[in-house]
CHARMM-style PDB file with segment names, atoms N, HN, CA, C and O in Angstrom:
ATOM      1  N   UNK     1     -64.364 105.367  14.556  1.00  0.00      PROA
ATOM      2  CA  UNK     1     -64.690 106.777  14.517  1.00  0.00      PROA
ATOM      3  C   UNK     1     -64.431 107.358  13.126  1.00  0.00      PROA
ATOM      4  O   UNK     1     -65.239 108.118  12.593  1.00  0.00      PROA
ATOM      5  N   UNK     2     -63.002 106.891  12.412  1.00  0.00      PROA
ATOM      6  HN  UNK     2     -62.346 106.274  12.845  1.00  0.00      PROA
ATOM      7  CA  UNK     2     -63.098 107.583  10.988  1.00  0.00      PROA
ATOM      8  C   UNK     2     -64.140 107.069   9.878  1.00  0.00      PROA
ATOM      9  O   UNK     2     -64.320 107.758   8.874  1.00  0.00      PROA
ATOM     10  N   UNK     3     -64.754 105.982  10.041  1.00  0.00      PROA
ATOM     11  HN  UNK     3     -64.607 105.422  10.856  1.00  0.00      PROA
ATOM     12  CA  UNK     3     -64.877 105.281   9.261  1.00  0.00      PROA
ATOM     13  C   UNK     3     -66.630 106.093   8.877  1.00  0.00      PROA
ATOM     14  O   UNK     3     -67.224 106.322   7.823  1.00  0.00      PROA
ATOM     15  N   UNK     4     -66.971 106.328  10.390  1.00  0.00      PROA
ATOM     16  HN  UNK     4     -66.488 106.142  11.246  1.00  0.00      PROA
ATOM     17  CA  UNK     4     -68.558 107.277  10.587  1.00  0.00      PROA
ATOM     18  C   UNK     4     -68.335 108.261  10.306  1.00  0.00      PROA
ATOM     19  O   UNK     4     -69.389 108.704   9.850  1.00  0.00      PROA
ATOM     20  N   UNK     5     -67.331 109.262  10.242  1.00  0.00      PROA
ATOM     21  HN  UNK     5     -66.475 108.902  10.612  1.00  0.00      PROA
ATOM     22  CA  UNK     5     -66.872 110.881   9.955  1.00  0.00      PROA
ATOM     23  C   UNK     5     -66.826 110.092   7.880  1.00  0.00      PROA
ATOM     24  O   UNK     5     -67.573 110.646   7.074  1.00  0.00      PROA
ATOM     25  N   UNK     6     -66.574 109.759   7.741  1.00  0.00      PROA
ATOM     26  HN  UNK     6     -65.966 109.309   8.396  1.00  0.00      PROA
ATOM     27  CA  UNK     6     -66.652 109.262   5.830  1.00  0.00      PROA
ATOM     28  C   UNK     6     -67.666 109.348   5.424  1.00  0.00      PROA
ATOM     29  O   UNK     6     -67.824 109.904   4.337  1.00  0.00      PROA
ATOM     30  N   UNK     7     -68.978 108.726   6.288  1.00  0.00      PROA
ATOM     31  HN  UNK     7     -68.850 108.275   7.171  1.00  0.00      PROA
ATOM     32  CA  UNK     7     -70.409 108.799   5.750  1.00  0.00      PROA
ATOM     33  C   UNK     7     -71.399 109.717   6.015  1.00  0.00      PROA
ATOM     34  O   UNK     7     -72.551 109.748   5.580  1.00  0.00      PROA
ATOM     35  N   UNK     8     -70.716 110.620   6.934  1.00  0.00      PROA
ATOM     36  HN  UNK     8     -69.781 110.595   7.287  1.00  0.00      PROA
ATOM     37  CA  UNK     8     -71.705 111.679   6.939  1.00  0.00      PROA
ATOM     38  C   UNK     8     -71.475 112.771   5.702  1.00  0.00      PROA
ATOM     39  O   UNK     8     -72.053 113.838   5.909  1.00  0.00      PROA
ATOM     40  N   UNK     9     -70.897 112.710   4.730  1.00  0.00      PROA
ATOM     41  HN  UNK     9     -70.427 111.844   4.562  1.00  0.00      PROA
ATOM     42  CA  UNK     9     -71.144 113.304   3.613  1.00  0.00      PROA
ATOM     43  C   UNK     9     -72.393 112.651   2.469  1.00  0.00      PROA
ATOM     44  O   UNK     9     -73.197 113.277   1.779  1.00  0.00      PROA
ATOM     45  N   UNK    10     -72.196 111.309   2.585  1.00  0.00      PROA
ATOM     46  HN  UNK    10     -71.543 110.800   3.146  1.00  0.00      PROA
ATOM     47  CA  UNK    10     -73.201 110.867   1.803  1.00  0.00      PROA
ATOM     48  C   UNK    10     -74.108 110.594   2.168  1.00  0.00      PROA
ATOM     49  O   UNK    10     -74.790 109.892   1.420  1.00  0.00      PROA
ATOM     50  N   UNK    11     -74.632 110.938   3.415  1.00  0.00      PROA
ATOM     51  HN  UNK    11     -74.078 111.508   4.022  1.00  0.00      PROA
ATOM     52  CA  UNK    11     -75.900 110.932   4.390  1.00  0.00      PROA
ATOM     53  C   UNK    11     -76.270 112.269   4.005  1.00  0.00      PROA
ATOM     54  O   UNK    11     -77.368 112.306   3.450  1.00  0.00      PROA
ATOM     55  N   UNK    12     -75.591 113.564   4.149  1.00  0.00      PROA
ATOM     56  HN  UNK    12     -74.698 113.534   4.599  1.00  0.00      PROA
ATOM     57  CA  UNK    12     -76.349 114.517   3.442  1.00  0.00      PROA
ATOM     58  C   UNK    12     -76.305 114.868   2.070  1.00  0.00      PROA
ATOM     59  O   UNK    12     -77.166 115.698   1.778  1.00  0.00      PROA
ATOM     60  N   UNK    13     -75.523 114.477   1.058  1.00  0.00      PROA
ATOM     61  HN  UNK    13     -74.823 113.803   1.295  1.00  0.00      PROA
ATOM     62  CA  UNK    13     -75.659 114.253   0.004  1.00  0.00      PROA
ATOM     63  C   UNK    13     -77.419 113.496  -0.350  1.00  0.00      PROA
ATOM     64  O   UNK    13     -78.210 113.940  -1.183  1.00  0.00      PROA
ATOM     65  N   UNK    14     -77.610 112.474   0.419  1.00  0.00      PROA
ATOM     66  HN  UNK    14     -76.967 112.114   1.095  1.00  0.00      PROA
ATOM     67  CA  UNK    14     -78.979 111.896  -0.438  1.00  0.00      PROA
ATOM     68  C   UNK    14     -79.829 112.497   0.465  1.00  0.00      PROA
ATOM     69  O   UNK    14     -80.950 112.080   0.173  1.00  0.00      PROA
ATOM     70  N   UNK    15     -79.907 113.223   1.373  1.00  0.00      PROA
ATOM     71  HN  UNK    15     -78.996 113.562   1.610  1.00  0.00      PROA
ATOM     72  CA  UNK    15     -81.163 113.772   2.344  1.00  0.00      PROA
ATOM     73  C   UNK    15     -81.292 114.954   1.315  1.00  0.00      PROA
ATOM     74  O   UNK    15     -82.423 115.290   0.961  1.00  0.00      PROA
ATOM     75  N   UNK    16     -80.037 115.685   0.753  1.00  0.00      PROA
ATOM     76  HN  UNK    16     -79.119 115.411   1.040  1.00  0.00      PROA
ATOM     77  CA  UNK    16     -80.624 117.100  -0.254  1.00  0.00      PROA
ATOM     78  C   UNK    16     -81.025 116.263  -1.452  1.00  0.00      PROA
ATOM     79  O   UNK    16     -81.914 116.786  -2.124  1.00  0.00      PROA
ATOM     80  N   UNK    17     -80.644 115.247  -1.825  1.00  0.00      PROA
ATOM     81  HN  UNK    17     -79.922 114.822  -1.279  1.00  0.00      PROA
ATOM     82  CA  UNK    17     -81.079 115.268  -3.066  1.00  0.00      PROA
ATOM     83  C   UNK    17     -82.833 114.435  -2.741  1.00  0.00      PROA
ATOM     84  O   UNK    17     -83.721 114.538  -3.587  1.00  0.00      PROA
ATOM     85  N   UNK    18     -83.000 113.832  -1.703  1.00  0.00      PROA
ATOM     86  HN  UNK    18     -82.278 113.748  -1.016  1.00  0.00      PROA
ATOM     87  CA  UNK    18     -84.703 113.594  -1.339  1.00  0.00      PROA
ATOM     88  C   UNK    18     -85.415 114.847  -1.523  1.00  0.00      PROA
ATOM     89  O   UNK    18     -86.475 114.981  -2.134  1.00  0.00      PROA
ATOM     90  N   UNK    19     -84.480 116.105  -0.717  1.00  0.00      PROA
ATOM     91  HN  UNK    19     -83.619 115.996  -0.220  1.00  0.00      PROA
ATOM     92  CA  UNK    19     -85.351 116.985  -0.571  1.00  0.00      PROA
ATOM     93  C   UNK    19     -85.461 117.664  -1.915  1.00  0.00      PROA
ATOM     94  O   UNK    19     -86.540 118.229  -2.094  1.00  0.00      PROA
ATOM     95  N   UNK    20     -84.593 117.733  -2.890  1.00  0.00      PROA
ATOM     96  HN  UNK    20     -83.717 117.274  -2.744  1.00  0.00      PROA
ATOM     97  CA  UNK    20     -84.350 118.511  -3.633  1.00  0.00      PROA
ATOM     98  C   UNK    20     -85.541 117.900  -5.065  1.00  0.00      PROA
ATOM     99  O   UNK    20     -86.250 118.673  -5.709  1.00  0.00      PROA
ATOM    100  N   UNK    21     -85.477 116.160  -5.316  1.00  0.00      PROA
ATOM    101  HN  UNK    21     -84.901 115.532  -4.793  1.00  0.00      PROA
ATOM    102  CA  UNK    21     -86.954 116.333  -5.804  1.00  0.00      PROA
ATOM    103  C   UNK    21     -88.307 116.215  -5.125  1.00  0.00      PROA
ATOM    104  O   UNK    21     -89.339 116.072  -5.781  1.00  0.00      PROA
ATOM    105  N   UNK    22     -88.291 116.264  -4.089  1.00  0.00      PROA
ATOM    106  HN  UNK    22     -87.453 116.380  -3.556  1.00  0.00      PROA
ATOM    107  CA  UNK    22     -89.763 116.880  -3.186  1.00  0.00      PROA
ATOM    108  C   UNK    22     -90.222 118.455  -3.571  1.00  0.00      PROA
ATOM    109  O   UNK    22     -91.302 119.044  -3.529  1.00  0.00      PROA
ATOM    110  N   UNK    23     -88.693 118.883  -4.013  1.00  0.00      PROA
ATOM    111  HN  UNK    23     -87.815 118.404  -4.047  1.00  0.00      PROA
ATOM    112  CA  UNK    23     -89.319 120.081  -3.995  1.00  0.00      PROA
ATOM    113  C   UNK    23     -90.001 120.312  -5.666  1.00  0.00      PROA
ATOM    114  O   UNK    23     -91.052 120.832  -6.038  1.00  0.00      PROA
ATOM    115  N   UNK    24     -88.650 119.539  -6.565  1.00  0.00      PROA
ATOM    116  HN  UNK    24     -87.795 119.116  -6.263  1.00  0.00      PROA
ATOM    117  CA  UNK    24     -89.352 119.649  -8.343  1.00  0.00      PROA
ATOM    118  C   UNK    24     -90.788 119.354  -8.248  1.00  0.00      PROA
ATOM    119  O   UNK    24     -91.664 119.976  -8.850  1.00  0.00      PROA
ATOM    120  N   UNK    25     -91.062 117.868  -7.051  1.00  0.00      PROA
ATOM    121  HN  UNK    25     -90.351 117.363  -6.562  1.00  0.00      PROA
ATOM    122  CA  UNK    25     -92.265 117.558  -7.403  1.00  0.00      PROA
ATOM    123  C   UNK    25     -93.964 118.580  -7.231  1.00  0.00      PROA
ATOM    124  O   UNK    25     -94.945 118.835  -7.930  1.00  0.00      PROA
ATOM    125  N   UNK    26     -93.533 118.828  -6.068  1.00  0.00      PROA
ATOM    126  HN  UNK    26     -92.736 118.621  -5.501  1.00  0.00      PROA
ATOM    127  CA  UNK    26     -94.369 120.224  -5.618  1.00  0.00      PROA
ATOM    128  C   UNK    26     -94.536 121.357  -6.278  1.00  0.00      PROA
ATOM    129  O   UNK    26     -95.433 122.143  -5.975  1.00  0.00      PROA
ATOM    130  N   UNK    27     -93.439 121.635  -7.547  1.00  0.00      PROA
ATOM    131  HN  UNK    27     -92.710 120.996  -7.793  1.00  0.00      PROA
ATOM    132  CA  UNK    27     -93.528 122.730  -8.337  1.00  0.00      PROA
ATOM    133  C   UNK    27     -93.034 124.143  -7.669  1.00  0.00      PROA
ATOM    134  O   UNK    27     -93.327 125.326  -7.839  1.00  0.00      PROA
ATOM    135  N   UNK    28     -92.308 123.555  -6.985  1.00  0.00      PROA
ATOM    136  HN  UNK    28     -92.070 122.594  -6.847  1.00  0.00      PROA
ATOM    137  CA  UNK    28     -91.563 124.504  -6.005  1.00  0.00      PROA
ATOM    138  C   UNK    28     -90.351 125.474  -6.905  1.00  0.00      PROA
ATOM    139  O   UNK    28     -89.864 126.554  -6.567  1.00  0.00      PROA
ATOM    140  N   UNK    29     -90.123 124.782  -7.958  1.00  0.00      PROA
ATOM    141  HN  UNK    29     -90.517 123.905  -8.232  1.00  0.00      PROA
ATOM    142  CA  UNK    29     -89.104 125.741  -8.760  1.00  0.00      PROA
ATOM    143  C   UNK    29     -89.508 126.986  -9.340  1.00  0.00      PROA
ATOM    144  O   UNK    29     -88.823 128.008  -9.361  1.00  0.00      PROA
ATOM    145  N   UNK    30     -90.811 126.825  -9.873  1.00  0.00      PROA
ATOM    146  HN  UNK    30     -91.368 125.995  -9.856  1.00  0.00      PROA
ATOM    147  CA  UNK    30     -91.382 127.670 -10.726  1.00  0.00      PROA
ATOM    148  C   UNK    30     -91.614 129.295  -9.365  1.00  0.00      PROA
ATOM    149  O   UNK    30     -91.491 130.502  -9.570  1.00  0.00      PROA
ATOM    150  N   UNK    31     -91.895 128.690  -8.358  1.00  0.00      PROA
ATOM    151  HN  UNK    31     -91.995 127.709  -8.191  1.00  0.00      PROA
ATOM    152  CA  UNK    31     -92.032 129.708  -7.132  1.00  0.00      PROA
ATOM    153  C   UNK    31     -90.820 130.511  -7.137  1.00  0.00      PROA
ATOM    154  O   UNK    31     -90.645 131.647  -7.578  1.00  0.00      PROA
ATOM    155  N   UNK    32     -89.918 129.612  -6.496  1.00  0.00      PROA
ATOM    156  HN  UNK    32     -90.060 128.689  -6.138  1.00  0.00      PROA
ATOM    157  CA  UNK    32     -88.641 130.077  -6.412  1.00  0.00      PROA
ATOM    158  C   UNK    32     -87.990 130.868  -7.736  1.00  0.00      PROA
ATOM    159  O   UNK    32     -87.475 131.953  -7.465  1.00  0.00      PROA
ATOM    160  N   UNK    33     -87.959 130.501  -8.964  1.00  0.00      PROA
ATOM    161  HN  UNK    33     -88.378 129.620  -9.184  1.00  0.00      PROA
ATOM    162  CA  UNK    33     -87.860 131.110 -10.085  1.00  0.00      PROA
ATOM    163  C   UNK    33     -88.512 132.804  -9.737  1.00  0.00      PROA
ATOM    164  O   UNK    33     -88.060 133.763  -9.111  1.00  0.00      PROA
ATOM    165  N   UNK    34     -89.284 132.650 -10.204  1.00  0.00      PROA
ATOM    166  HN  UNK    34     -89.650 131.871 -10.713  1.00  0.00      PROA
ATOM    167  CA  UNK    34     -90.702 134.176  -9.953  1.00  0.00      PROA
ATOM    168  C   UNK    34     -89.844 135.125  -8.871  1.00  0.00      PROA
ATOM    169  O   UNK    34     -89.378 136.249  -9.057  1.00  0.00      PROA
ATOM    170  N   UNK    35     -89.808 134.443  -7.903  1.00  0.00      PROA
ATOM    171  HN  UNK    35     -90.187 133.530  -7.752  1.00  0.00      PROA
ATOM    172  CA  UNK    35     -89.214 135.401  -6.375  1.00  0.00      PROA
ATOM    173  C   UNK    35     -88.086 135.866  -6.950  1.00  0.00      PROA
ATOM    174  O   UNK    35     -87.759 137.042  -6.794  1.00  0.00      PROA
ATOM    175  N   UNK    36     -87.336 134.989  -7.700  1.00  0.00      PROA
ATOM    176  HN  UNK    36     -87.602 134.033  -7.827  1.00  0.00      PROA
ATOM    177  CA  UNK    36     -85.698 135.559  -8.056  1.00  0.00      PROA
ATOM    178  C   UNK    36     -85.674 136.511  -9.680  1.00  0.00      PROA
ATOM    179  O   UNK    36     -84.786 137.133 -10.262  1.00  0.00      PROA
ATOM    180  N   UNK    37     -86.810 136.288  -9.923  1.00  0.00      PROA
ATOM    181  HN  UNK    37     -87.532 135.783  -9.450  1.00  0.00      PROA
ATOM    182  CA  UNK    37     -87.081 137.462 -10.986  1.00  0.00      PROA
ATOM    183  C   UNK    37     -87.498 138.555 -10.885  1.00  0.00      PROA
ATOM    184  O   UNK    37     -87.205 139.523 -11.587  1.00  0.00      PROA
ATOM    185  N   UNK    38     -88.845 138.466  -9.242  1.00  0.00      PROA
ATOM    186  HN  UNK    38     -89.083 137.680  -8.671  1.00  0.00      PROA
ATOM    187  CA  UNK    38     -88.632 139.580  -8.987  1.00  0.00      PROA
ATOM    188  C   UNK    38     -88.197 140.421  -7.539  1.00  0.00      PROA
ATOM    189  O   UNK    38     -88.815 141.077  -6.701  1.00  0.00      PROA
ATOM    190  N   UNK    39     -86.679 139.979  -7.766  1.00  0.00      PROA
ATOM    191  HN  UNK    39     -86.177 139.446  -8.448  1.00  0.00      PROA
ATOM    192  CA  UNK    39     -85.888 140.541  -6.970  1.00  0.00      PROA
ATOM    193  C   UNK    39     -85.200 141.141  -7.679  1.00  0.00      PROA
ATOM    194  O   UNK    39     -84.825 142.227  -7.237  1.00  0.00      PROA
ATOM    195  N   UNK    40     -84.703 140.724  -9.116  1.00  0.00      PROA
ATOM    196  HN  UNK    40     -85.007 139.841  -9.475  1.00  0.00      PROA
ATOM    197  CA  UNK    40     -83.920 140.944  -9.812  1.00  0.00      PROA
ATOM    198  C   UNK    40     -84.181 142.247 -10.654  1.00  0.00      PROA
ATOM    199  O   UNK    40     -83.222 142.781 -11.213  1.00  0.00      PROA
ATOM    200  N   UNK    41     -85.390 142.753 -10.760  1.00  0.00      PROA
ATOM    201  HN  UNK    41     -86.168 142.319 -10.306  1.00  0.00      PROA
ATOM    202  CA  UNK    41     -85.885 143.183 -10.930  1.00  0.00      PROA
ATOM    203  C   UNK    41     -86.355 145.004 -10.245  1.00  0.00      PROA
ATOM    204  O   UNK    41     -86.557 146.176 -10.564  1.00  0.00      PROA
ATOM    205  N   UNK    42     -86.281 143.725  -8.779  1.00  0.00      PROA
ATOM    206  HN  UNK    42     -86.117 142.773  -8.520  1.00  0.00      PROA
ATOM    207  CA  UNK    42     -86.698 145.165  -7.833  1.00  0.00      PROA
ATOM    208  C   UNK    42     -84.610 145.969  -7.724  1.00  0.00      PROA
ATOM    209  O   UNK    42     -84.453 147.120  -7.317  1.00  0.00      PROA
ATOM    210  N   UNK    43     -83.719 145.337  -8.033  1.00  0.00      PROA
ATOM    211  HN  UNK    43     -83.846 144.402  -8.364  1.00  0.00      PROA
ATOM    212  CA  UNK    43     -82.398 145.445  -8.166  1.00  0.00      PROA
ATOM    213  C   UNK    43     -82.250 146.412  -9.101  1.00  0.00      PROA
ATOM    214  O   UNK    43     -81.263 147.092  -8.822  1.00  0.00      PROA
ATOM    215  N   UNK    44     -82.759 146.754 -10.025  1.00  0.00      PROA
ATOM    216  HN  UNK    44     -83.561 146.202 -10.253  1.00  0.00      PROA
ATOM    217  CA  UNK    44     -81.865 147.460 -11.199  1.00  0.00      PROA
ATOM    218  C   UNK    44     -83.364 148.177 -11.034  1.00  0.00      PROA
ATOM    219  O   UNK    44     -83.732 148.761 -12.053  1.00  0.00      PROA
ATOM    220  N   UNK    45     -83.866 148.200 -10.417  1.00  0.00      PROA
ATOM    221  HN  UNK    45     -83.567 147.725  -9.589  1.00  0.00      PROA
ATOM    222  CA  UNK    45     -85.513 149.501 -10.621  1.00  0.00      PROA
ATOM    223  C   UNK    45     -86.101 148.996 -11.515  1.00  0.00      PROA
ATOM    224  O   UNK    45     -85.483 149.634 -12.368  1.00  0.00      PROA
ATOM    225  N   UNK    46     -86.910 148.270 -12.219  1.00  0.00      PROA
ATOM    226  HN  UNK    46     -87.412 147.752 -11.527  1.00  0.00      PROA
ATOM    227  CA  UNK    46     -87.900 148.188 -13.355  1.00  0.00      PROA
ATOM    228  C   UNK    46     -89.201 147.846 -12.394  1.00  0.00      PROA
ATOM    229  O   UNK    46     -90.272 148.438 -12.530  1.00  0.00      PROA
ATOM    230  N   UNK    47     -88.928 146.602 -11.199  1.00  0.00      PROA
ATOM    231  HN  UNK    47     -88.058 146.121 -11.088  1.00  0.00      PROA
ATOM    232  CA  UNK    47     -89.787 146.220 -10.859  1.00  0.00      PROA
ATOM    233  C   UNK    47     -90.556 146.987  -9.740  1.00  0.00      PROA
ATOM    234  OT1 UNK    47     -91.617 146.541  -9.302  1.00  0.00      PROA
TER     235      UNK     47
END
């Protein structure tokens, strides 16, 4: 039982990092970027 409670950190450790370049690859940053600029934006009133 301890030995399976040890590896479920590095079971989700590499499932985010699969997901995490699925997402570079898709160009998913540049999205996410934009949204958080303009939030940042709609925050202090300009946008």
């Amino acid at each position: 039982m301890k030995q399976e409670s040890r590896k479920i950190p590095f079971v989700v450790l590499v499932i985010f990092i699969i997901l995490f370049i699925i997402g570079i690859n898709i160009n998913e940053v540049s999205a996410v970027w934009e949204k958080a600029v303009q939030i940042c934006f709609n925050c202090i009133g300009i946008g």
